[in-house]
C-alpha positions as CSV (number, residue, x, y, z in Angstrom):
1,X,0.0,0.0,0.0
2,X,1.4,3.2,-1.3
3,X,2.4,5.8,1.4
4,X,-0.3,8.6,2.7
5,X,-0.6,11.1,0.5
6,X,0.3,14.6,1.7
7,X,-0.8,16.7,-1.1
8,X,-4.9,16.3,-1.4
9,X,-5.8,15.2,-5.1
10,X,-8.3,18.0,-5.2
11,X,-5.6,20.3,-4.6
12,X,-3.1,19.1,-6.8
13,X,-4.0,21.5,-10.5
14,X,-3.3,24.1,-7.8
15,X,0.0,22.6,-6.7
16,X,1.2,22.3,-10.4
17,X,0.3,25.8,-10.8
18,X,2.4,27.3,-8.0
19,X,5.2,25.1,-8.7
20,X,5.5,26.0,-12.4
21,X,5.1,29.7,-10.9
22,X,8.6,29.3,-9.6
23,X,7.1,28.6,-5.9
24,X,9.9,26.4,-3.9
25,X,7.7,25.1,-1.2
26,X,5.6,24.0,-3.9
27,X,8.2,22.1,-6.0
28,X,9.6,20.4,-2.8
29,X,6.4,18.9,-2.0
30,X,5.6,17.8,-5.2
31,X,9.2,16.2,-5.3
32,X,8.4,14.2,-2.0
33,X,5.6,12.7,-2.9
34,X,7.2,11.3,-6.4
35,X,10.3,10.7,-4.4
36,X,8.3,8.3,-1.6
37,X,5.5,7.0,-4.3
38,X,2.3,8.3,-1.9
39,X,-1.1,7.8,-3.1
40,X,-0.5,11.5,-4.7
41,X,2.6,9.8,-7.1
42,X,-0.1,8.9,-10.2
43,X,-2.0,11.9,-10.2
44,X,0.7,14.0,-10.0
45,X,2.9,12.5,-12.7
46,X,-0.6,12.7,-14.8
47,X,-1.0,15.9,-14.2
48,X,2.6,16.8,-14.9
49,X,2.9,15.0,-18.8
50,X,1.3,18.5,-20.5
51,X,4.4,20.1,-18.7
52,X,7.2,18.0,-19.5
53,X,9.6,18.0,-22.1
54,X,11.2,21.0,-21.8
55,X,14.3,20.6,-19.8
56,X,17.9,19.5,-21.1
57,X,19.0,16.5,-18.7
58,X,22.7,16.3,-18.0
59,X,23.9,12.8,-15.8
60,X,27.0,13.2,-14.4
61,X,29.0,10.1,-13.2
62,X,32.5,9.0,-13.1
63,X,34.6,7.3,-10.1
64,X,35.0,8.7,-6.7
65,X,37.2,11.4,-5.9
66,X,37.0,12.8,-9.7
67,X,35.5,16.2,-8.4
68,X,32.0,16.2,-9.5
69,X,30.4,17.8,-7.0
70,X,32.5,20.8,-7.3
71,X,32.5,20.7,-11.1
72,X,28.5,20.6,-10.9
73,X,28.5,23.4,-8.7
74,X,30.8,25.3,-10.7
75,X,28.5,24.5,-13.6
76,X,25.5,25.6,-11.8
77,X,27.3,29.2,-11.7
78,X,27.9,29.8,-15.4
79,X,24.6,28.3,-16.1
80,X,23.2,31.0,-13.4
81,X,25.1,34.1,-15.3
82,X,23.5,32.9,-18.6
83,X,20.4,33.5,-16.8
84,X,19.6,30.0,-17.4
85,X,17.6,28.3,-14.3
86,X,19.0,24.9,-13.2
87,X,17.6,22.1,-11.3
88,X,20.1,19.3,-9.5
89,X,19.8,16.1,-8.2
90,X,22.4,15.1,-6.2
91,X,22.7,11.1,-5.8
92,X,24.1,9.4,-2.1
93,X,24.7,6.2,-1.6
94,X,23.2,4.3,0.7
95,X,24.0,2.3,3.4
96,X,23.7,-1.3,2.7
97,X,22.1,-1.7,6.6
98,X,20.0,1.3,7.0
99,X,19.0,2.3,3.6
100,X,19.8,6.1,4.9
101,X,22.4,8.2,3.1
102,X,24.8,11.3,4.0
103,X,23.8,13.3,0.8
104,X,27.3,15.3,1.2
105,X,26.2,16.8,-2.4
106,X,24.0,19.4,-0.9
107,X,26.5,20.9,1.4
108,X,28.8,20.9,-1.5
109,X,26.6,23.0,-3.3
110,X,26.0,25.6,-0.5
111,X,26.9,28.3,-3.2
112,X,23.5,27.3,-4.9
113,X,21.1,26.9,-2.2
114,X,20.2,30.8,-1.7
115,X,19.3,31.3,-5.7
116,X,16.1,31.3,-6.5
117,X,16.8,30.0,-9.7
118,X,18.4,26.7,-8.8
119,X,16.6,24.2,-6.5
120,X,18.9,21.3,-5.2
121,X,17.8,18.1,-4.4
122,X,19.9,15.4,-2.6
123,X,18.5,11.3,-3.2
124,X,20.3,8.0,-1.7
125,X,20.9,5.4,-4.5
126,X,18.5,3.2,-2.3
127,X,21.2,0.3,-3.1
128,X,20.4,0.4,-7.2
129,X,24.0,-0.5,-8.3
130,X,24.0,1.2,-11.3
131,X,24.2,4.7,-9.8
132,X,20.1,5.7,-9.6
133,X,17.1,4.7,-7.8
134,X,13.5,5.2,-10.2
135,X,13.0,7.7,-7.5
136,X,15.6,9.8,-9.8
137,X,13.8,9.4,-12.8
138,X,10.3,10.8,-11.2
139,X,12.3,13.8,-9.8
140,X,13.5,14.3,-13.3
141,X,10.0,14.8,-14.3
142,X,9.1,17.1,-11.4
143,X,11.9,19.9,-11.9
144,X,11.0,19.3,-16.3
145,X,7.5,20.1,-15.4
146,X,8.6,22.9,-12.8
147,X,10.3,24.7,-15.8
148,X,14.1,24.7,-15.0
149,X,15.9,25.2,-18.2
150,X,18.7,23.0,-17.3
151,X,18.3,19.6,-14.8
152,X,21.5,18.1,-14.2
153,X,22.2,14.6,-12.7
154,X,25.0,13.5,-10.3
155,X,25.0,9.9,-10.0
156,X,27.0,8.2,-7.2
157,X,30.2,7.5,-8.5
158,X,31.0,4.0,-7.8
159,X,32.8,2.5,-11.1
160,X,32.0,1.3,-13.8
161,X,28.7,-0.5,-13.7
162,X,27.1,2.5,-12.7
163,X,25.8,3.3,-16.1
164,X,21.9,3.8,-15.5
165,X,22.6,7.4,-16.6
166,X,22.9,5.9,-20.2
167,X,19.1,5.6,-19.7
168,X,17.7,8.5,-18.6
169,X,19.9,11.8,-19.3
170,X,19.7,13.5,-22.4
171,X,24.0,14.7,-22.3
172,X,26.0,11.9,-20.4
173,X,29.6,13.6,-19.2
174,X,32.0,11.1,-17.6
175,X,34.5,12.6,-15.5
176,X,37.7,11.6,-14.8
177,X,40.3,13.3,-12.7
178,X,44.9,12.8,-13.0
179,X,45.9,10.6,-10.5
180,X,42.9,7.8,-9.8
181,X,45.4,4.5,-11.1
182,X,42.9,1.9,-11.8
183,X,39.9,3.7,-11.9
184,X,40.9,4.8,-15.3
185,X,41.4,1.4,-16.5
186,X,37.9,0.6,-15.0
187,X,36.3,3.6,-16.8
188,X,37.8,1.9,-20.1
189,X,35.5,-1.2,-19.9
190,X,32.6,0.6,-19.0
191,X,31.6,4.0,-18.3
192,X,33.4,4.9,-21.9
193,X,31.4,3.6,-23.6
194,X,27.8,5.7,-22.4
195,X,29.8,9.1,-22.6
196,X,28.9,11.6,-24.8
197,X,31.5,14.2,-23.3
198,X,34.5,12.9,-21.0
199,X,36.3,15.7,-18.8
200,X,39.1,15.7,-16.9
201,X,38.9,17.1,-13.7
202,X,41.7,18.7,-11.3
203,X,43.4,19.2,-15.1
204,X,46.3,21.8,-12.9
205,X,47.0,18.8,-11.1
206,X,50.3,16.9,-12.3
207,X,49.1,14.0,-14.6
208,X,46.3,15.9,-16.1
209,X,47.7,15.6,-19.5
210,X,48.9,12.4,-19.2
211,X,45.3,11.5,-18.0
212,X,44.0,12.9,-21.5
213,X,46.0,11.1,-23.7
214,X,45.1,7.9,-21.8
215,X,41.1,8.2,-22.1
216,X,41.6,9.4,-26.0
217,X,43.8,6.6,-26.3
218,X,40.8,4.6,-25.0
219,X,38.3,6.0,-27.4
220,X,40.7,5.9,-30.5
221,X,40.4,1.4,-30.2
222,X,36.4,2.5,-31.0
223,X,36.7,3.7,-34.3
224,X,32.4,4.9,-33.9
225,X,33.6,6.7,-30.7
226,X,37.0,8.5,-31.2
227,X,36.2,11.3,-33.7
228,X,32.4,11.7,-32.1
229,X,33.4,11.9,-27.8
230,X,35.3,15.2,-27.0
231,X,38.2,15.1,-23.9
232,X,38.2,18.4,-22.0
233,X,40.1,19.7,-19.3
234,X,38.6,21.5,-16.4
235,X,39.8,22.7,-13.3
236,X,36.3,23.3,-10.8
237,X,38.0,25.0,-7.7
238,X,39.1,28.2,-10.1
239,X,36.5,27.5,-13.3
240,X,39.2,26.9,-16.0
241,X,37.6,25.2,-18.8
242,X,33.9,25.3,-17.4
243,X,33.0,27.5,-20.0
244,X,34.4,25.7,-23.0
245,X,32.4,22.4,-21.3
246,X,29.3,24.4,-21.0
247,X,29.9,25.2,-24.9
248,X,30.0,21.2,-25.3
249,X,27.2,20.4,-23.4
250,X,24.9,23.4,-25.6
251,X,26.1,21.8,-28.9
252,X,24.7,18.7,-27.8
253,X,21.8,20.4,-26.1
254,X,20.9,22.0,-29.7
255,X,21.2,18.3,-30.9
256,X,18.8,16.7,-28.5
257,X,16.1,19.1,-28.2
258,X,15.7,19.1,-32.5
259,X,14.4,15.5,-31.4
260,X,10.3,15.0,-30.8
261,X,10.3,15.5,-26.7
262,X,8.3,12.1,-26.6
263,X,10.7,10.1,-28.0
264,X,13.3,11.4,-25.1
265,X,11.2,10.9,-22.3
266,X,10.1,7.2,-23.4
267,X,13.8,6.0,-23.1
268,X,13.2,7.4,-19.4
269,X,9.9,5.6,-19.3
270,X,11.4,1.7,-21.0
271,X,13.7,2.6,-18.0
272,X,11.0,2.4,-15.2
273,X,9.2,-0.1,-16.5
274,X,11.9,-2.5,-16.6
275,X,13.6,-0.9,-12.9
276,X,10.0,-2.4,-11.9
277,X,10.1,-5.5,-13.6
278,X,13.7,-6.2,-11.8
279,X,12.0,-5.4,-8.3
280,X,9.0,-7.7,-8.8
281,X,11.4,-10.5,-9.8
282,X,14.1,-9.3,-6.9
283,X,11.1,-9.4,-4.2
284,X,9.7,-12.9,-6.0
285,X,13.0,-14.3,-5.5
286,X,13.2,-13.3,-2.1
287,X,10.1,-14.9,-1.0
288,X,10.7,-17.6,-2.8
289,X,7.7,-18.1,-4.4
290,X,4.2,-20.0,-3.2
291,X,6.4,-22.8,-2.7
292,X,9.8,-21.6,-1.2
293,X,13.5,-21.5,-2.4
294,X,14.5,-24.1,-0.8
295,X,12.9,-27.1,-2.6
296,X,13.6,-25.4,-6.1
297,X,17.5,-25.6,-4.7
298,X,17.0,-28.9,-3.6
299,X,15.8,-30.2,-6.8
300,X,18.7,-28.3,-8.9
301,X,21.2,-30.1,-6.8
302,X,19.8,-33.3,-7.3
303,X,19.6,-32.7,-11.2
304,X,16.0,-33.2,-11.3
305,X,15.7,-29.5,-12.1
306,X,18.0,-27.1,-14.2
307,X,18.3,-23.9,-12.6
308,X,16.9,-22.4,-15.8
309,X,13.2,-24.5,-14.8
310,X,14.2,-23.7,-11.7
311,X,13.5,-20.0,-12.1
312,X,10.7,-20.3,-14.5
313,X,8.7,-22.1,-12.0
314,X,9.9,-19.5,-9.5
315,X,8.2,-16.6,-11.5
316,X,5.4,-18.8,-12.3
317,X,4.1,-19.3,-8.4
């Protein structure tokens, strides 16, 4: 049963109003009811679809210790003298016992919180392993139907299998920073391959260089890959290259919004669908089904059962 609602569903035409007038309380409690799925969740998002469409989605992701926090932030500030209004969602991980999260992000973006025209908004990965929770993708919706020109997406950063980004940004920029050894190798068999910009972080830091040539070395074995995925060099704390990135992202941006608005948002939609698909087998496997795990194991040991039949009838109870 879906969480209490907190927003009234007679008062929710009136809620999408004020948010969409630029009204913060408003677009915070729209946000927590996506976020927590309430009773107000399917109304909402309904009520939302006329809206959507109109923001250019950015993900950010790369490993740990790359600097994109502070990039974002430094983003956020260019953005802000372009006049341009930005929304940001800030992805924690969570811990594996309590399912709570520090969401460090927000205080990182302390520069931010007192514009009106950026609204922050800190998530825990919930334990997805590729980076987002679904909760993401509904607060995607909220700040495109709030009217933010600009939403941009900071995933966890935990390697290279956290590519779920792919799925639901409309720009994906990997970033990379001098000096993180075998996270660079890691970023070559995976997150490579879903960026559409790759930046180097910290590029007045020793290595920097060296860093570049080693990522466009990557992309060069791709022959589909080296000539379309730009290498830049940025350095956050002091805002060198953040312009030139910005002047990335916008040629992109020009790119993906020539494209029917539908067509973007279903890859975002094929995305929940099959996030839910993966839950109701996840929480069918936990159970066990009608007739518990245990005698589907027993009969895959004893080779009366292949664990392919052995699943089937799992998702069948």
């Amino acid at each position: 049963m879906p969480p209490v609602a907190r927003i009234a569903e007679s008062d929710i035409p009136q809620t999408i109003t004020r948010m969409r007038s630029g009204e913060r309380r408003a677009i915070a409690s729209v946000i927590t009811e996506l976020e927590r799925l309430s009773a107000a969740a399917p109304p909402l998002l309904k009520a939302l679809q006329p809206h959507l469409g109109h923001s250019l989605v950015v993900g950010f992701t790369g490993p740990p210790g790359a600097g994109k926090s502070t990039l974002v932030n430094a983003i956020i500030g260019e953005l802000r003298k372009a006049g341009r209004t930005v929304g940001v969602i800030a992805v924690d991980p969570s811990s594996p016992v309590s399912g709570g999260a520090i969401l460090g992000d927000r205080i990182r973006m302390t520069s931010a919180l007192d514009d009106d025209g950026v609204f922050v908004r800190s998530l825990a990965s919930r334990g997805y392993l590729g980076g987002l929770s679904p909760a993401a993708v509904r607060v995607i919706d909220a700040l495109d139907g709030a009217g933010f020109d600009v939403v941009l997406l900071e995933t966890v950063g935990t390697g290279q299998n956290e590519i779920d980004v792919a799925e639901v940004a409309d720009i994906r920029v990997v970033i990379a920073a001098p000096g993180l050894g075998d996270d660079i190798q890691a970023m070559k068999s995976g997150l490579l391959e879903i960026a559409d910009v790759i930046v180097v972080n910290k590029g007045d830091r020793p290595g920097a260089e060296q860093t570049m040539h080693q990522l466009k070395g990557a992309l060069s074995i791709r022959a589909t890959m080296a000539d379309k995925v730009p290498v830049l060099k940025t350095s956050a704390i002091n805002g060198d290259g953040v312009p030139a990135l910005i002047e990335t992202l916008d040629g992109f941006g020009k790119k993906v919004r020539a494209q029917e608005p539908v067509s973007r948002r279903r890859r975002r939609a094929r995305y929940l669908i099959a996030r839910a698909a993966s839950d109701i087998v996840a929480n069918r496997i936990k159970a066990g089904g009608s007739g518990g795990l245990e005698p589907l194991a027993d009969s895959v040991l004893s080779g009366t059962m292949t664990p392919h039949d052995a699943a089937l009838r799992l998702l069948k109870d």
